[in-house]
Residue, then its C-alpha position, 0 to 999 in steps of 0.5 A: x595918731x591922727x586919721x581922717x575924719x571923712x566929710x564928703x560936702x563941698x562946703x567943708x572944703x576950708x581954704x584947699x588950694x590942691x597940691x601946692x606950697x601956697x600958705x592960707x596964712x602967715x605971720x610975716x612979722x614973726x617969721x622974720x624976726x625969729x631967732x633959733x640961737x638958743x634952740x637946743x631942746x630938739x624931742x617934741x612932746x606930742x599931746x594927742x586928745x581924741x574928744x570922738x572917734x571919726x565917725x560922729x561928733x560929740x553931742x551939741x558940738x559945732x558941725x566944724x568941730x575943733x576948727x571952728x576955734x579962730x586962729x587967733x584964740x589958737x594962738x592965745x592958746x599956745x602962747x601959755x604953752x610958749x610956742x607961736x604960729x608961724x604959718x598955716x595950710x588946710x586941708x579938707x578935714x585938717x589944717x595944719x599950724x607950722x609954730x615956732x617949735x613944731x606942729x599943731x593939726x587940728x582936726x573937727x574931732x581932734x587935736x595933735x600938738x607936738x612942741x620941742x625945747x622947753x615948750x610947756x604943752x600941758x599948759x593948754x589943756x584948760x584954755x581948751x576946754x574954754x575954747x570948746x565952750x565958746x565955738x565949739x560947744x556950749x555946755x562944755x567945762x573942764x570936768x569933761x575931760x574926765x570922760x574924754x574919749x582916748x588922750x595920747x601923750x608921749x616923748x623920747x627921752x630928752x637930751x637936757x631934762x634938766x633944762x626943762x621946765x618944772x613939770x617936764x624935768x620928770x615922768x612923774x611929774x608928768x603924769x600927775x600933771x595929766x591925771x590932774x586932767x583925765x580920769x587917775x583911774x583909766x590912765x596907763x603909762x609905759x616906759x619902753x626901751x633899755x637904752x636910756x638916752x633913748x627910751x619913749x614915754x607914752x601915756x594913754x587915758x580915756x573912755x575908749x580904753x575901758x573895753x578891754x582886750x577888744x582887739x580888731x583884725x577886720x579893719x582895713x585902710x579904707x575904714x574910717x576909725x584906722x589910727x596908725x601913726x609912724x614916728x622917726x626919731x633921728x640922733x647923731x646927724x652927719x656934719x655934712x648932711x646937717x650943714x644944709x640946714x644952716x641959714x648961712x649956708x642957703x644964701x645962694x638958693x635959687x629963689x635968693x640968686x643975686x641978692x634978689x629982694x625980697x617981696x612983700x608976701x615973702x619972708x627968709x623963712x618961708x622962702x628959703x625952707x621951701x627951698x630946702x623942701x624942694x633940694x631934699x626932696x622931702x616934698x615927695x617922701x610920701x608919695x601915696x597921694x594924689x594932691x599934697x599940700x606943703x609949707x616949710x620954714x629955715x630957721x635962723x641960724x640954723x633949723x629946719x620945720x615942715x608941714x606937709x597935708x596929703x589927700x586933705x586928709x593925712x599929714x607928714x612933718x618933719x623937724x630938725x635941729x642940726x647943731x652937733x652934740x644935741x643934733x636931732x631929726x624927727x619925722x611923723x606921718x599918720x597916713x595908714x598906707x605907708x611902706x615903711x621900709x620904702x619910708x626908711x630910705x626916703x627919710x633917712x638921707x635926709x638926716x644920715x643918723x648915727x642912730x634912729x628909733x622907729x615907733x608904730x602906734x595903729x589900731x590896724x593888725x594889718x599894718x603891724x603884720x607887714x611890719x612884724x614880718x617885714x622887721x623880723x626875716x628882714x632886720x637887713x632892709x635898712x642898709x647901714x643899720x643893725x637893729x640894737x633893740x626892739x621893745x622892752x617894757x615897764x609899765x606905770x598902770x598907776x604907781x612906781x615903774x614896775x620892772x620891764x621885759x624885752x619882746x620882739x613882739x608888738x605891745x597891746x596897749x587897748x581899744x585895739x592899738x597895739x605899739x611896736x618900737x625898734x632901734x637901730x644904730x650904724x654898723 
């Protein structure tokens, strides 16, 4: 749920290098030495905090807004959520940090953090708020985000909860955790899906969702506040298709043949997942823009992480952890002019799942039209697949889980956002 905020001056262009895998930074020393042996946590936890919509900055902010923090306080930053940079690449009005569980994009009006394992990403909320104070704006404390403009935070069911880390081995706990932050009394929450292993957490607080039922029907996708976000959580991944992401098994990559040393600007990491990148083809999955910008990482064992920046403006990233009985593949992208159905056949070979949950969150009618009719006439466009369930709904406006209903039709969640899941499993 991250759109471009549009700036048209050159000298807001940050380090964009076109459509290429070259990386504006990398920690060498990192990449090399980091060990994913004892990954087993593969669904992220994604904390989206909106601090304006996409056409002005709040008041005395920094005209780079969030991305005039330095890196190197983002990487304090995220050391208290135990996670590290990895490597980076900008865009015009994004940069993207590949970490050594998941993602962070930063844009000047936002941010979008998503961490696997046992990452605590709660944990960076205050030393946000001291970062804002001292690059971004001055006058900016800890009680602002009580008045922030739209926070999103949401996760699929974990696969081990009770490995998680106090806060995160429940819903509850969760949510009293973020309504420390946020205003207690704005917040919603649902629970959506019957199947429990299976089920997406969603949270939502803030300003923007005080206005009502004030559905949209006029935006379209050149309209600089679209906000769709598409989401691809993938269990069950084929053995065979899995073993690509193994470290041992890409010895024999062409950017490694004969045993060639490495260079001084290298590291197995970068090198061997952007050759991964390249085989899966996942550097052309989204192919709706004119530059792409991509940087990939193969983990050790085994594992597999992607950052992809497309126009300067939209993202896709892709996650995978591949050991079987805990195999998991994640995509996302919030690029508003995706054929979702196109989108299915580009990703779904890259994990072959036993079973997959697609979630929509957009502010664009538009795009849940073509979606709703699309999954409606047509559950068969996705070869292999039935669609098991569509969307059942249990709602925590402010207390105790309240009893869902199943819907095929899309939920509206406010400011103009509606949420459409759907779960399919092999036939």
């Amino acid at each position: 749920m991250a759109p471009s905020f549009v700036f048209q001056t050159h000298d807001e262009v940050i380090n964009y290098k076109g459509s290429n895998t070259s990386l504006d930074y990398i920690d060498h020393e990192l990449s090399a030495g980091l060990d994913s042996s004892d990954a087993f946590e593969g669904p992220e936890k994604l904390l989206e905090i909106w601090f304006s919509d996409n056409n002005v900055l709040p008041e005395n902010w920094n005209r780079n807004g969030l991305r005039a923090i330095p890196l190197v306080d983002i990487e304090e930053m995220l050391s208290l959520v135990n996670c590290q940079i990895l490597s980076k690449i900008s865009g015009l009005n994004c940069d993207a940090y590949l970490l050594s569980e998941s993602s962070l994009f930063v844009y000047k009006n936002k941010m979008i953090l998503k961490t696997c394992g046992r990452t605590t990403i709660l944990s960076c909320i205050p030393k946000l708020a001291s970062l804002i104070s001292s690059f971004v704006c001055p006058q900016y404390n800890e009680q602002e985000f009580k008045n922030i403009y739209q926070v999103f935070y949401s996760h699929r069911t974990f696969m081990f909860p009770q490995k998680q880390l106090g806060t995160y081995q429940s819903w509850d706990n969760e949510l009293a955790c973020l309504n420390q932050w946020f205003d207690n009394g704005k917040h919603k929450s649902y629970v959506l899906g019957d199947q429990k292993d299976a089920q997406w957490h969603l949270y939502i607080n803030g300003m923007a969702f005080e206005h009502g039922d004030t559905r949209l029907s006029n935006r379209t996708a050149t309209d600089a506040n679209i906000d769709t976000t598409i989401e691809i959580h993938m269990t069950g991944l084929d053995a065979d298709v899995a073993a690509q992401y193994y470290m041992s098994n890409n010895n024999n990559c062409s950017n490694n043949n004969n045993n060639r040393p490495l260079g001084k600007d290298e590291d197995k990491g970068h090198v061997f997942g952007n050759e991964i990148l390249k085989r899966t083809k996942l550097d052309c999955v989204l192919n709706r823009g004119t530059t792409l910008k991509h940087d990939a990482f193969a983990f050790d064992p085994c594992g597999f992480s992607s950052n992809s920046i497309v126009d300067g403006n939209y993202y896709y990233t892709v996650h995978i952890t591949p050991e079987q009985g805990w195999s998991y593949a994640s995509f996302e992208t919030n690029h508003p002019c995706v054929d979702l159905w196109e989108l299915l056949h580009n990703v779904l070979p890259l994990a072959n799942p036993r079973e997959f949950t697609m979630v929509i969150c957009s502010n664009d009618n538009a795009v849940l039209e073509r979606h709703d009719t699309a999954s409606a006439t047509n559950p068969s466009r996705v070869p292999g697949y039935v669609r098991h369930e569509s969307l059942k709904t249990s709602t925590v406006p402010s207390g105790p889980l309240s009893t869902g209903t199943s819907s095929t039709s899309p939920l509206y969640i406010g400011n103009g956002y509606h949420v459409w899941r759907m779960h399919y499993m092999k036939e």
